[in-house]
LOBASE-402770 format. One record per residue: residue number from 1; residue in one letter; x, y, z of N, C-alpha, C in turn. Coordinates in nm, 2 decimals, always signed. Layout:
<site NUM, "a", <X, Y, Z>, <X, Y, Z>, <X, Y, Z>>
...
***
This chain:
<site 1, "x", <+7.64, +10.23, +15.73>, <+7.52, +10.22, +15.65>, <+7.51, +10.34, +15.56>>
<site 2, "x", <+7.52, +10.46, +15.61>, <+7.55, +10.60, +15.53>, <+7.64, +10.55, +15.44>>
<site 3, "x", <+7.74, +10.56, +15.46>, <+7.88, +10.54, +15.37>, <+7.85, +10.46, +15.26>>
<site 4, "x", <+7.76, +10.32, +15.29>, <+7.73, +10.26, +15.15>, <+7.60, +10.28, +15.08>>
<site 5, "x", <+7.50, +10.39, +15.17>, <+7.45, +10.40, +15.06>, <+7.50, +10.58, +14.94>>
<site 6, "x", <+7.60, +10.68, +15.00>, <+7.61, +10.72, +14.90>, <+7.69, +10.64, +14.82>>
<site 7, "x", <+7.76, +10.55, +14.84>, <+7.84, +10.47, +14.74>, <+7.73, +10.40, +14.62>>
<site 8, "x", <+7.59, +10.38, +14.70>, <+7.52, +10.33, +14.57>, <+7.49, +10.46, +14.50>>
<site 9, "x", <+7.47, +10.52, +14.60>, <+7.41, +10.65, +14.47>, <+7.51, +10.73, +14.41>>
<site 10, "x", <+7.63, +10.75, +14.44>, <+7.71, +10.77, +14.36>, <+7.72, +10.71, +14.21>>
<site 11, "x", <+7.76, +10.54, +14.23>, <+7.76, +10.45, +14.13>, <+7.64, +10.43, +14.04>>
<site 12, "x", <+7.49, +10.50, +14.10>, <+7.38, +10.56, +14.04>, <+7.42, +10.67, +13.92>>
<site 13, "x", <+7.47, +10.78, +13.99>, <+7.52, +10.88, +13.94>, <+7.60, +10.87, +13.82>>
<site 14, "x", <+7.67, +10.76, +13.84>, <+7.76, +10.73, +13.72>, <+7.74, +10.68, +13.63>>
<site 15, "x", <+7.62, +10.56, +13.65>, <+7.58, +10.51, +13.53>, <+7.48, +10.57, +13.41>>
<site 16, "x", <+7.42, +10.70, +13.56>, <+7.33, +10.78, +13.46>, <+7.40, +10.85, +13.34>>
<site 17, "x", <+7.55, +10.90, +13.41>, <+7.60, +10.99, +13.31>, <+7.70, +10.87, +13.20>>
<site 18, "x", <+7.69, +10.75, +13.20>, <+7.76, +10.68, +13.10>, <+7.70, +10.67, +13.00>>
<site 19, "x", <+7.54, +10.69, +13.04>, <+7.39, +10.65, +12.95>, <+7.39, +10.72, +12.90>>
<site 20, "x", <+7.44, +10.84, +12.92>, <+7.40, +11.00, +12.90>, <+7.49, +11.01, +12.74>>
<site 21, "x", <+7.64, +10.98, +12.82>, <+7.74, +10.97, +12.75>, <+7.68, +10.93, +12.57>>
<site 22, "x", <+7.67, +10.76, +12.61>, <+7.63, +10.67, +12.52>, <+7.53, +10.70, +12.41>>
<site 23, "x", <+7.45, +10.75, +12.49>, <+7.35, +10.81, +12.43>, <+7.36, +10.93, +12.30>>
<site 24, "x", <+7.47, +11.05, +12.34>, <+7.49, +11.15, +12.29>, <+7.56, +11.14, +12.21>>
<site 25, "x", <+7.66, +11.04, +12.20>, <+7.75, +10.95, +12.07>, <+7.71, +10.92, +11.94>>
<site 26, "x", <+7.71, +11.01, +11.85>, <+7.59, +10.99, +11.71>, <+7.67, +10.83, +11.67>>
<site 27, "x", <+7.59, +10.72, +11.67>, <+7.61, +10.63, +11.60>, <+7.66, +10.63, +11.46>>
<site 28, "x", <+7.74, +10.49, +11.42>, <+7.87, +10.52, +11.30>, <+7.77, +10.49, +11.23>>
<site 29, "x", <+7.80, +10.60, +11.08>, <+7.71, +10.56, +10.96>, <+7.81, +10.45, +10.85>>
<site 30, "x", <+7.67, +10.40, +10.80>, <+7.67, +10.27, +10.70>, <+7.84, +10.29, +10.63>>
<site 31, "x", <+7.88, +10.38, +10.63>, <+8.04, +10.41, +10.55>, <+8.11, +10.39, +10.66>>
<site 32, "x", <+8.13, +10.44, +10.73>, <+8.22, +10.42, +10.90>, <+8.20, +10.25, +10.92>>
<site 33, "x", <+8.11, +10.21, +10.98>, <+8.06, +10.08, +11.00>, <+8.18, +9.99, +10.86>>
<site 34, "x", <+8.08, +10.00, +10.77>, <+8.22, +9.90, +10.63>, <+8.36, +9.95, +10.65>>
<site 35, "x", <+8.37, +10.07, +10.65>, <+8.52, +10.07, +10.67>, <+8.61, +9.99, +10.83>>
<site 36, "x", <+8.51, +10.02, +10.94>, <+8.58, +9.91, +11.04>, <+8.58, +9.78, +11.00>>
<site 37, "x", <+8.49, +9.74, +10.90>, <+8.51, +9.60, +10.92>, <+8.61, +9.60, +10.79>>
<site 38, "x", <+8.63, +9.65, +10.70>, <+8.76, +9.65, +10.63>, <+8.89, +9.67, +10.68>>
<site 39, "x", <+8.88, +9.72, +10.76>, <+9.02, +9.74, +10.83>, <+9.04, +9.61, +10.95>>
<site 40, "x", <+8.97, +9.57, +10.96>, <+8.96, +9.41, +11.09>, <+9.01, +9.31, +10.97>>
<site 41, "x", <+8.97, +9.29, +10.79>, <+9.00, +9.21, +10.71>, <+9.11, +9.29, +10.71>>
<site 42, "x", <+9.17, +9.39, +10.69>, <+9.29, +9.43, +10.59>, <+9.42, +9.34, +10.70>>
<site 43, "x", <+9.36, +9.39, +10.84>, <+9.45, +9.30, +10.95>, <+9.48, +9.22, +10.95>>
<site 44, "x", <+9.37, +9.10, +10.92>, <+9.37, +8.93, +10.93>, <+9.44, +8.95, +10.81>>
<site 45, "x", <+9.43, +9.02, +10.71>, <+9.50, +8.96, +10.57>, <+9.62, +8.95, +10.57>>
<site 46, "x", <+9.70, +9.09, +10.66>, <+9.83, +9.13, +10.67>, <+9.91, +9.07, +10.76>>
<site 47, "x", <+9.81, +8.98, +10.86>, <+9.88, +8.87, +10.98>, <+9.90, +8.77, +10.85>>
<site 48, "x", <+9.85, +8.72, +10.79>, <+9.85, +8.59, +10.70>, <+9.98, +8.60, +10.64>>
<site 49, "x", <+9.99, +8.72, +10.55>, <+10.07, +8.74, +10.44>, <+10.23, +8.72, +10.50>>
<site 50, "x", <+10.24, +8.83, +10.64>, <+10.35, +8.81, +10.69>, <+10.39, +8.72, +10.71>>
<site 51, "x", <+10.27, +8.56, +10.75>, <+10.36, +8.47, +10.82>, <+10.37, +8.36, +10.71>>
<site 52, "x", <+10.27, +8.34, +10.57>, <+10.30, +8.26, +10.50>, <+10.34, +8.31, +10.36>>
<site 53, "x", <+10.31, +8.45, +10.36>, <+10.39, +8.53, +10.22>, <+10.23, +8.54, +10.14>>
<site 54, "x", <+10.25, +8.62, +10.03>, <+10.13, +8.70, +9.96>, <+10.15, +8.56, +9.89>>
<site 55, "x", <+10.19, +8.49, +9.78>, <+10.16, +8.39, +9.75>, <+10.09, +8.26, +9.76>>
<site 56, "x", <+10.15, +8.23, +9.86>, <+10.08, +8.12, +9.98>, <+9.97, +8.15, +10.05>>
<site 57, "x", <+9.88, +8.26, +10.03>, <+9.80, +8.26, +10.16>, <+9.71, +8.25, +10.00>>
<site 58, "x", <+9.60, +8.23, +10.06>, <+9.48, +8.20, +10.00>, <+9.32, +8.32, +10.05>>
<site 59, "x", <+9.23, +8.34, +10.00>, <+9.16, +8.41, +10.03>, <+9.08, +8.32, +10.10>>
<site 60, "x", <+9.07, +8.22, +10.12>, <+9.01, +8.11, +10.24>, <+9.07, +8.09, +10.34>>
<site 61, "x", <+9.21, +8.12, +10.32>, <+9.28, +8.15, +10.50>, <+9.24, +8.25, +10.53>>
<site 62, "x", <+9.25, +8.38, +10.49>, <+9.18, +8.54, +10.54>, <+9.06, +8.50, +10.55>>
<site 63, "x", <+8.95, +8.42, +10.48>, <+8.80, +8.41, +10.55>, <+8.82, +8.34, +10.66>>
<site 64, "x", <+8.91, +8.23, +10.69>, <+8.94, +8.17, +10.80>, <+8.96, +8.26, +10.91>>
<site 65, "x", <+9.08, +8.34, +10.92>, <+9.10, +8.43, +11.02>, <+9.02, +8.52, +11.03>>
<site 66, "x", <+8.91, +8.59, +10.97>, <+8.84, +8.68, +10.98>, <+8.69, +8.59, +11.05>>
<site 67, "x", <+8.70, +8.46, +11.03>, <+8.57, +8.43, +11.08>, <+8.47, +8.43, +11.00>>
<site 68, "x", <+8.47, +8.43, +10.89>, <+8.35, +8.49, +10.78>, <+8.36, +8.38, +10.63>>
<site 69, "x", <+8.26, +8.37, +10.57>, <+8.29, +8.30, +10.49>, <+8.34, +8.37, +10.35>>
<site 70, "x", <+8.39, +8.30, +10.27>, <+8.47, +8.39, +10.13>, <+8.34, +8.46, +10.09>>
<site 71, "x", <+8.22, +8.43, +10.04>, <+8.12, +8.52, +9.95>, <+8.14, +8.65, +10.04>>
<site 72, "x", <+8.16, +8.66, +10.17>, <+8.17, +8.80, +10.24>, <+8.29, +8.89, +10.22>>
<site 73, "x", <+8.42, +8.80, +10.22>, <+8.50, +8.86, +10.20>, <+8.49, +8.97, +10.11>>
<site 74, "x", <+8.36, +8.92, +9.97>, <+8.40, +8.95, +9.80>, <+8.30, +9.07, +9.86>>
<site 75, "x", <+8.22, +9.13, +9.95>, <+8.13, +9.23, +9.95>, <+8.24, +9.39, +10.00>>
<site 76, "x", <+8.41, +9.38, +10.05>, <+8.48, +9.44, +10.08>, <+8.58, +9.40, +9.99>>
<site 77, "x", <+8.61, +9.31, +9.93>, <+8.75, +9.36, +9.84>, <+8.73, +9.27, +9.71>>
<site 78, "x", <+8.75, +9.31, +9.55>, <+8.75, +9.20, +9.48>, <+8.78, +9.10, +9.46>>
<site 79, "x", <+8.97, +9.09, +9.51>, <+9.02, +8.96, +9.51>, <+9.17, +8.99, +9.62>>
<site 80, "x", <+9.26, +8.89, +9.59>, <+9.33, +8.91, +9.69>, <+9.43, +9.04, +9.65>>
<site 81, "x", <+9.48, +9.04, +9.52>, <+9.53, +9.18, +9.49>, <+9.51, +9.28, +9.54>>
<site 82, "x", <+9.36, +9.35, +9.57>, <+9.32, +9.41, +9.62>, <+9.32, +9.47, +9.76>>
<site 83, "x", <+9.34, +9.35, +9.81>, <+9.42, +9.38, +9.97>, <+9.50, +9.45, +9.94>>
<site 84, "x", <+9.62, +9.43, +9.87>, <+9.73, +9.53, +9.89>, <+9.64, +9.71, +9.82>>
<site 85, "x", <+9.62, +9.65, +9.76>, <+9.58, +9.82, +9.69>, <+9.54, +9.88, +9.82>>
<site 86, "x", <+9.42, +9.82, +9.89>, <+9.37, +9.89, +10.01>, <+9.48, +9.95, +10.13>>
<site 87, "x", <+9.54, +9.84, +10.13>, <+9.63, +9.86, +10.20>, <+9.71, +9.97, +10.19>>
<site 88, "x", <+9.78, +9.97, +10.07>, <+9.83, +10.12, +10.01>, <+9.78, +10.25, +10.02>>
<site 89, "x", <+9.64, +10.24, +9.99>, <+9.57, +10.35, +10.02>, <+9.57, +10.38, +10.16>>
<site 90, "x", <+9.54, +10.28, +10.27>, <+9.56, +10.32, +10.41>, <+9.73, +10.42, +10.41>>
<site 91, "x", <+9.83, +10.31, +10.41>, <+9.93, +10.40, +10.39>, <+9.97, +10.55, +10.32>>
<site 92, "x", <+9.87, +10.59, +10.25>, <+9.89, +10.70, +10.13>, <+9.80, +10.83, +10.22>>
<site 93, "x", <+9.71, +10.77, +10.29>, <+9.64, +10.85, +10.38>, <+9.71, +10.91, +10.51>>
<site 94, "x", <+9.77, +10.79, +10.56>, <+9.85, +10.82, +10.69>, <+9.94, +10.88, +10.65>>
<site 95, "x", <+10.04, +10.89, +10.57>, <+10.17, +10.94, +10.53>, <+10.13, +11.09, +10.47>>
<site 96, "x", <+10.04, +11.08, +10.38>, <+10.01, +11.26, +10.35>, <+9.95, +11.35, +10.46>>
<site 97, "x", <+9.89, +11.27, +10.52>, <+9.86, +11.35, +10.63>, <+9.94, +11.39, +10.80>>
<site 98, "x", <+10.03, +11.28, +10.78>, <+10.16, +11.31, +10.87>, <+10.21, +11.45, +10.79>>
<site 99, "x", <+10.24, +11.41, +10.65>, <+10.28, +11.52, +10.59>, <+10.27, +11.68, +10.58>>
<site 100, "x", <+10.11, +11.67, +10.60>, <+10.03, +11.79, +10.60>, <+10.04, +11.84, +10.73>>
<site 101, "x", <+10.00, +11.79, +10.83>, <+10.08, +11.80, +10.97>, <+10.21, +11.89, +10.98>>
<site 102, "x", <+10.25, +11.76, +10.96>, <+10.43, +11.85, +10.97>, <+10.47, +11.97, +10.90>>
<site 103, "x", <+10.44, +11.99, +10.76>, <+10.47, +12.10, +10.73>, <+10.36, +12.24, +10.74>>
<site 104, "x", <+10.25, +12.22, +10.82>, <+10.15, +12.34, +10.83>, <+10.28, +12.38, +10.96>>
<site 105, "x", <+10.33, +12.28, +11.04>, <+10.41, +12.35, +11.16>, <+10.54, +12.51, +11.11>>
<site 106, "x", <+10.49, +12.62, +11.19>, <+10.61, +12.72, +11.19>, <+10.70, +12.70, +11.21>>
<site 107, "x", <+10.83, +12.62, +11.17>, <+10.91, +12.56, +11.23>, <+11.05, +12.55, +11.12>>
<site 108, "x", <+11.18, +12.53, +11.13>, <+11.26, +12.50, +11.10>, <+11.28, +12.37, +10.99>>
<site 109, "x", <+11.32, +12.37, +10.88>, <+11.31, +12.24, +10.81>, <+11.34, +12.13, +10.87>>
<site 110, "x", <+11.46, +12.10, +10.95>, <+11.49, +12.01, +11.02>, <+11.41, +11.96, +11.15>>
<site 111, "x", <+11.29, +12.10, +11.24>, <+11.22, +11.99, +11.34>, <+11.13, +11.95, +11.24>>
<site 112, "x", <+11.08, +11.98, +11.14>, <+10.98, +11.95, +11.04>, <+11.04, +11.77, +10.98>>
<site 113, "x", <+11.13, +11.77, +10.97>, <+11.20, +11.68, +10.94>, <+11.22, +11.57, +11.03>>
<site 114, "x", <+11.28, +11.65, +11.12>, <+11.26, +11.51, +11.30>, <+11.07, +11.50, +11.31>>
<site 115, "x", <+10.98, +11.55, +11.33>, <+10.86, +11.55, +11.31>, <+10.80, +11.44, +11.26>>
<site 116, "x", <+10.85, +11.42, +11.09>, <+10.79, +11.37, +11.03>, <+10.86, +11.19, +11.05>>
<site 117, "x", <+11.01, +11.25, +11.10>, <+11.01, +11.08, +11.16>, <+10.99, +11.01, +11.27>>
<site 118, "x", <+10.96, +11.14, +11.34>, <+10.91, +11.01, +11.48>, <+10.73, +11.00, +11.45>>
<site 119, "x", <+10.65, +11.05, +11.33>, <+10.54, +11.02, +11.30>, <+10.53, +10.86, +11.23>>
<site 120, "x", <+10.64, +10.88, +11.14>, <+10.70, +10.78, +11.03>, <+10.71, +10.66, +11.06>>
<site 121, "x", <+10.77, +10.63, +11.19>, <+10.81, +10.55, +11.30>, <+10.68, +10.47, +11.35>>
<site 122, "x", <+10.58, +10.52, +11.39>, <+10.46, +10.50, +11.43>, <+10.36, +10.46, +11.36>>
<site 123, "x", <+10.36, +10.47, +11.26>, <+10.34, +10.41, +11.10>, <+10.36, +10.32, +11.06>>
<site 124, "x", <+10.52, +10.27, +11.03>, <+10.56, +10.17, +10.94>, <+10.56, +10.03, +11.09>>
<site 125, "x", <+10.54, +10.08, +11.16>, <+10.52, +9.93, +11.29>, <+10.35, +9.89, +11.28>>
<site 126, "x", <+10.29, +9.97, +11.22>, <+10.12, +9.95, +11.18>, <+10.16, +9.81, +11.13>>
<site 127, "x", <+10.06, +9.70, +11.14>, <+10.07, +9.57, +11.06>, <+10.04, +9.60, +10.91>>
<site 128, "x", <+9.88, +9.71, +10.90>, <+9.86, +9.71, +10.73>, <+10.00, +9.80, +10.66>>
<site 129, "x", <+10.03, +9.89, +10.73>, <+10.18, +9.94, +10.67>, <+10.26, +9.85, +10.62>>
<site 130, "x", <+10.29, +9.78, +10.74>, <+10.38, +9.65, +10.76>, <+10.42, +9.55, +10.62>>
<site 131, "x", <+10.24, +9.52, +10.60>, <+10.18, +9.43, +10.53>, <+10.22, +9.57, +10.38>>
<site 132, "x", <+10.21, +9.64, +10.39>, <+10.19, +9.73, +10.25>, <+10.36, +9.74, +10.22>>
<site 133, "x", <+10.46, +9.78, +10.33>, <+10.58, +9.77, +10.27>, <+10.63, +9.64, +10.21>>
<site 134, "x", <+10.64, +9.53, +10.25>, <+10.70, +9.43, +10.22>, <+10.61, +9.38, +10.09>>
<site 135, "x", <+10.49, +9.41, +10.06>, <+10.45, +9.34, +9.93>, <+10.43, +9.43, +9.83>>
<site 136, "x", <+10.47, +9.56, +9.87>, <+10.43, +9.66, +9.72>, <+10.49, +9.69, +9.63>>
<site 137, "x", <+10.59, +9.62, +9.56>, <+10.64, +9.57, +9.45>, <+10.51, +9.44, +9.38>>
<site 138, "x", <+10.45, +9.39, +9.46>, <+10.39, +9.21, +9.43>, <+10.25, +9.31, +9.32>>
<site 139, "x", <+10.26, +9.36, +9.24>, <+10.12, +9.44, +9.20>, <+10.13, +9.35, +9.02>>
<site 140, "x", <+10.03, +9.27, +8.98>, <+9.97, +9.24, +8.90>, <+9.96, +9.31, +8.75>>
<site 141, "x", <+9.87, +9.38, +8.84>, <+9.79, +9.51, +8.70>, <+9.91, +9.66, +8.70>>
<site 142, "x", <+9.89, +9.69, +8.56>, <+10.02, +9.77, +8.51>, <+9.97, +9.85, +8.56>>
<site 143, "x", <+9.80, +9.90, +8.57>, <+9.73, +10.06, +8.61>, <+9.82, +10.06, +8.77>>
<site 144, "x", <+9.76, +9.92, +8.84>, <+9.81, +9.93, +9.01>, <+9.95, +9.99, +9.01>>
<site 145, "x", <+10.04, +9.91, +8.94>, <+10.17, +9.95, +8.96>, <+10.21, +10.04, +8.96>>
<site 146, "x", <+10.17, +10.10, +8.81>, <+10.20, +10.26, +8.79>, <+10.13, +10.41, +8.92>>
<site 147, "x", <+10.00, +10.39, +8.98>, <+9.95, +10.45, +9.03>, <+10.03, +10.42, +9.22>>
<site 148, "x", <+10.10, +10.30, +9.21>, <+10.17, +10.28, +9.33>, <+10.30, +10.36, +9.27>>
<site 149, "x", <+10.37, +10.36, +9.22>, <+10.51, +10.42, +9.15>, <+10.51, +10.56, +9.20>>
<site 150, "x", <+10.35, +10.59, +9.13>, <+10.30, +10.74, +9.14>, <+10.35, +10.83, +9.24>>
<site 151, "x", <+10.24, +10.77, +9.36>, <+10.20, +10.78, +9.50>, <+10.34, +10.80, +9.58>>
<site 152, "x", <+10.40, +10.70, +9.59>, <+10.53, +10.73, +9.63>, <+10.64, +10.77, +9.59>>
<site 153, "x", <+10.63, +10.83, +9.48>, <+10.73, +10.95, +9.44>, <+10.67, +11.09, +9.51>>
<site 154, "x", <+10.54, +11.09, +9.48>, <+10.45, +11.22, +9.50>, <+10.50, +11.22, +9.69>>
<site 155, "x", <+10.51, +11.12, +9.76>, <+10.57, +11.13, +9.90>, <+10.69, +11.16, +9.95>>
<site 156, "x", <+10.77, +11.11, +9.84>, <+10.88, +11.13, +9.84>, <+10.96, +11.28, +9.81>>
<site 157, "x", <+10.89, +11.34, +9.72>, <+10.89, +11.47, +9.69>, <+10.84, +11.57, +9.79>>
<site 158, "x", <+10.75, +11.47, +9.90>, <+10.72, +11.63, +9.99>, <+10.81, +11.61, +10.07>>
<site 159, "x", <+10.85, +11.50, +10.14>, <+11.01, +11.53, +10.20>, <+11.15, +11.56, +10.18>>
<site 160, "x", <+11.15, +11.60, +10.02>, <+11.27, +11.59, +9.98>, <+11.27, +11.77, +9.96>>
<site 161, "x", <+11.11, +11.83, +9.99>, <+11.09, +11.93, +9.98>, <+11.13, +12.02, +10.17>>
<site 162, "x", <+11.08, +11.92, +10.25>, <+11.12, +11.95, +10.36>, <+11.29, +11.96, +10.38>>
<site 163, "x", <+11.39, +11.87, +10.33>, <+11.49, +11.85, +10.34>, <+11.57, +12.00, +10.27>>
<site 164, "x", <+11.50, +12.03, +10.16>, <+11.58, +12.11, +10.11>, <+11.53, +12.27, +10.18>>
<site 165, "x", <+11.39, +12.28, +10.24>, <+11.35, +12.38, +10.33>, <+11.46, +12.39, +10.42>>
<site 166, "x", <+11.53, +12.34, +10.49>, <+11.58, +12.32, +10.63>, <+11.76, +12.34, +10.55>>
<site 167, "x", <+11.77, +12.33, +10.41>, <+11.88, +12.34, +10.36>, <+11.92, +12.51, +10.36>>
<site 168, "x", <+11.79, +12.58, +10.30>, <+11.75, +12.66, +10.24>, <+11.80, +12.76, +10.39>>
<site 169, "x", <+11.68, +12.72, +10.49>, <+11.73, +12.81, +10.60>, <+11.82, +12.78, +10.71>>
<site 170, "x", <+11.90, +12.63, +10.67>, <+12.05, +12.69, +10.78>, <+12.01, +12.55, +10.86>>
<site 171, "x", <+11.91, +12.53, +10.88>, <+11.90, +12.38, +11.02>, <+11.93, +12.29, +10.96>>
<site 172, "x", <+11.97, +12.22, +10.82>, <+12.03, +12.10, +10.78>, <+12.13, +12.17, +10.71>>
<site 173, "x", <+12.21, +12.05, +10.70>, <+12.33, +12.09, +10.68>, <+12.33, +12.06, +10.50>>
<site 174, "x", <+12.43, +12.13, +10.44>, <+12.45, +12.15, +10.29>, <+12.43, +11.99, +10.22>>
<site 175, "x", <+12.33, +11.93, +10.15>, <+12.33, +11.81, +10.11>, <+12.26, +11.76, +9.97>>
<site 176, "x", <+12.24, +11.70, +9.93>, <+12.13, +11.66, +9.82>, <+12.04, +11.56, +9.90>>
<site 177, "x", <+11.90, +11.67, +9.89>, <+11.78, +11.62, +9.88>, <+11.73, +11.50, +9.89>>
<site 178, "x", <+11.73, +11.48, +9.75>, <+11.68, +11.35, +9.69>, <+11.78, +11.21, +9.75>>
<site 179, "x", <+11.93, +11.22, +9.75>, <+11.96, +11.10, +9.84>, <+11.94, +11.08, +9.92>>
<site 180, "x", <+11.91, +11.17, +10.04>, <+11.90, +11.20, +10.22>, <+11.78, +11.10, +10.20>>
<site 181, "x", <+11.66, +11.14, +10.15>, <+11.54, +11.14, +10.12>, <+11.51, +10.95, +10.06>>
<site 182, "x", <+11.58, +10.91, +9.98>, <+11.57, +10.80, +9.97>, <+11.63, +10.72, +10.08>>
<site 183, "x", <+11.76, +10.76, +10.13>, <+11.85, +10.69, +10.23>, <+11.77, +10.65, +10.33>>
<site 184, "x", <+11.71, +10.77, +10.35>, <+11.57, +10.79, +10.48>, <+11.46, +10.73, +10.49>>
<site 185, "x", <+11.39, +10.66, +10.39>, <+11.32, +10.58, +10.33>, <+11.35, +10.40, +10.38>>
<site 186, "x", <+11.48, +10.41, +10.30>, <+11.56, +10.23, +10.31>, <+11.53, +10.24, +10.45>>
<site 187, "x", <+11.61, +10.35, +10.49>, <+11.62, +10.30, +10.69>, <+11.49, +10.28, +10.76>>
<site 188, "x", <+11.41, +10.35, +10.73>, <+11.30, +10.33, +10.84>, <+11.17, +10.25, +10.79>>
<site 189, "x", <+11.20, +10.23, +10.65>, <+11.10, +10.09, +10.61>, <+11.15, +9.96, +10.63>>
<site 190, "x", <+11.34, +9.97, +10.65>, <+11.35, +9.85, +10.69>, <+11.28, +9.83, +10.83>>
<site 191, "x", <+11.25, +9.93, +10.92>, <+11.18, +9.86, +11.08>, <+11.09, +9.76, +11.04>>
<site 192, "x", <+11.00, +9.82, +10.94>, <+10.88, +9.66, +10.97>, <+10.95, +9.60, +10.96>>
<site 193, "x", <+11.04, +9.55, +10.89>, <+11.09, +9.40, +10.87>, <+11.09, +9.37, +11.01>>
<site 194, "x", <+11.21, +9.43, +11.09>, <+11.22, +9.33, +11.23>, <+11.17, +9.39, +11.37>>
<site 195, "x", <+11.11, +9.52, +11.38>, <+11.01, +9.56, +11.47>, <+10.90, +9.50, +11.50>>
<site 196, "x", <+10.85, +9.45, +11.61>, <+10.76, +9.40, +11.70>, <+10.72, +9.46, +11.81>>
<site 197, "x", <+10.62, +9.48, +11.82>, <+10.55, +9.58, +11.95>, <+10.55, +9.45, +12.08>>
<site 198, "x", <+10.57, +9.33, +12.08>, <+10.59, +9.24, +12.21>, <+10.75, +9.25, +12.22>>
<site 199, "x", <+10.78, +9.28, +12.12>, <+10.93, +9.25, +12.18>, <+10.99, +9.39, +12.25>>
<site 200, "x", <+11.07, +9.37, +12.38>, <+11.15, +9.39, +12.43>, <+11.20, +9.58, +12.39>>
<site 201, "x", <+11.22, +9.62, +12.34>, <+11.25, +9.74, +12.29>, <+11.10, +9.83, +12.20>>
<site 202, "x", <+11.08, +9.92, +12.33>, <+10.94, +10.02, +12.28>, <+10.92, +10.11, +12.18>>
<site 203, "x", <+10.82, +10.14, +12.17>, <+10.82, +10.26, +12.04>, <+10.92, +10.38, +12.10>>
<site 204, "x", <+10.89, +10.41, +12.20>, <+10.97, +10.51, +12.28>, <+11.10, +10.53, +12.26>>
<site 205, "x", <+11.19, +10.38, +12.26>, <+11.32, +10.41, +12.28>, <+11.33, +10.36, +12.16>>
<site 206, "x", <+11.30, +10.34, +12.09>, <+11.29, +10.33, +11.90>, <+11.32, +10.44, +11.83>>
<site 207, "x", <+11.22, +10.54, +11.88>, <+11.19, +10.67, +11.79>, <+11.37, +10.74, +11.86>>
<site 208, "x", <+11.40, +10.73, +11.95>, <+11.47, +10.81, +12.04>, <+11.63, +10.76, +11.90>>
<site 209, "x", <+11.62, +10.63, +11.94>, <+11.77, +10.61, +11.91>, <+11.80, +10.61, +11.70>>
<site 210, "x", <+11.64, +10.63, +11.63>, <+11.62, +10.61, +11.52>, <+11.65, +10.77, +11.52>>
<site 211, "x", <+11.57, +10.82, +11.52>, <+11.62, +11.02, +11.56>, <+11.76, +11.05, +11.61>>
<site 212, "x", <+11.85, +11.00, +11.69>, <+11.95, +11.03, +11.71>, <+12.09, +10.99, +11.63>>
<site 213, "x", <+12.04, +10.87, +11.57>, <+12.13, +10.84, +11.41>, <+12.10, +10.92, +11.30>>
<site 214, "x", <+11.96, +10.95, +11.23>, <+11.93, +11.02, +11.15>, <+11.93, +11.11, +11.12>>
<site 215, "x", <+11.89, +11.24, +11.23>, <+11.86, +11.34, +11.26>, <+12.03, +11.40, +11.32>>
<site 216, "x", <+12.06, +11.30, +11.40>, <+12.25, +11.41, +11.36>, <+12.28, +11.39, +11.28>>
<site 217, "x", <+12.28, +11.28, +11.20>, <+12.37, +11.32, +11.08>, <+12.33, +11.43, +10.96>>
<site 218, "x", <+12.23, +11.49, +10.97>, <+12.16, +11.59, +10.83>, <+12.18, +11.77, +10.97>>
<site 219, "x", <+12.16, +11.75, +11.08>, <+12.14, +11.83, +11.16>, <+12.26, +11.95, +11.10>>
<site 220, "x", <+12.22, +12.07, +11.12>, <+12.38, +12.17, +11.11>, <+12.40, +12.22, +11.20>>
***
């Protein structure tokens, strides 16, 4: 009888402090709040695209998979173009800030380098990545294209700035930059194409064996 009742008061104990918890949690503001539910559309958009292509899918299958009707869709993105732009911007966010990351590290160009691909790796298996590699050529408007062109040069340049760091001081071996740097790009953007988080082979032993192809060959 003892035994179960500190068990209730225990489990008393607990709930007070979950309340407590709950409580002390500043609730998401009106910008936090839209942006979750933008990123739940950018998802459903990015499941669609992959399985029937950016052409074929319709903004009435994304209101379909989102549950919501089209006039809702139009209060988070103008049209379906726009998906991708968002999408891009997710990726432009994650990638400079892997970036900023990696190179505030005291470190050698090359662990700056392995760094920034087992970050990279963790990234391009994201579905809105996913969804952003395979369609971001598909851009309409000349401003989009150009300001996508932009963006990923401007990324491409901070790695190619890492590359040549690690040249500079001895941890990569004598190379050009700029090819490493694109070569490095092909390889680990092709993962979205056939990476799946159900399938059989983990992020774990992904990053392991993607790093040990890449990273010896630039290593000195």
């Amino acid at each position: 009888m003892g035994n179960n009742i500190d068990m209730i008061n225990r489990i008393g104990k607990a709930d007070k402090m979950i309340k407590k918890v709950k409580l002390s949690r500043p609730a998401p503001s009106r910008a936090e709040k839209r942006q979750i539910k933008l990123d739940a559309i950018l998802r459903h958009a990015a499941a669609a695209f992959m399985e029937k292509g950016y052409y074929k899918t319709s903004l009435d299958d994304i209101a379909r998979l989102h549950k919501v009707t089209k006039p809702t869709l139009y209060y988070y993105i103008k049209n379906k173009e726009d998906i991708l732009i968002k999408c891009e911007e997710v990726a432009s966010r994650r990638i400079n800030g892997l970036l900023d990351t990696v190179t505030a590290i005291e470190e050698c160009g090359f662990v700056q380098l392995r760094k920034f691909i087992e970050g990279y790796v963790e990234i391009v298996t994201d579905d809105i990545i996913r969804c952003h590699i395979r369609h971001r050529g598909q851009r309409e408007d000349a401003q989009a294209r150009k300001a996508s062109l932009k963006m990923h040069r401007a990324i491409e340049h901070r790695v190619r700035e890492i590359i040549g760091r690690g040249g500079r001081d001895g941890s990569i071996r004598e190379c050009n930059p700029t090819i490493i740097a694109i070569l490095l790009f092909d390889a680990l953007n092709g993962i979205s194409a056939w990476y799946r988080d159900e399938g059989e082979l983990n992020h774990e032993e992904l990053i392991t064996q993607v790093l040990l192809i890449v990273t010896e060959g630039v290593k000195n």
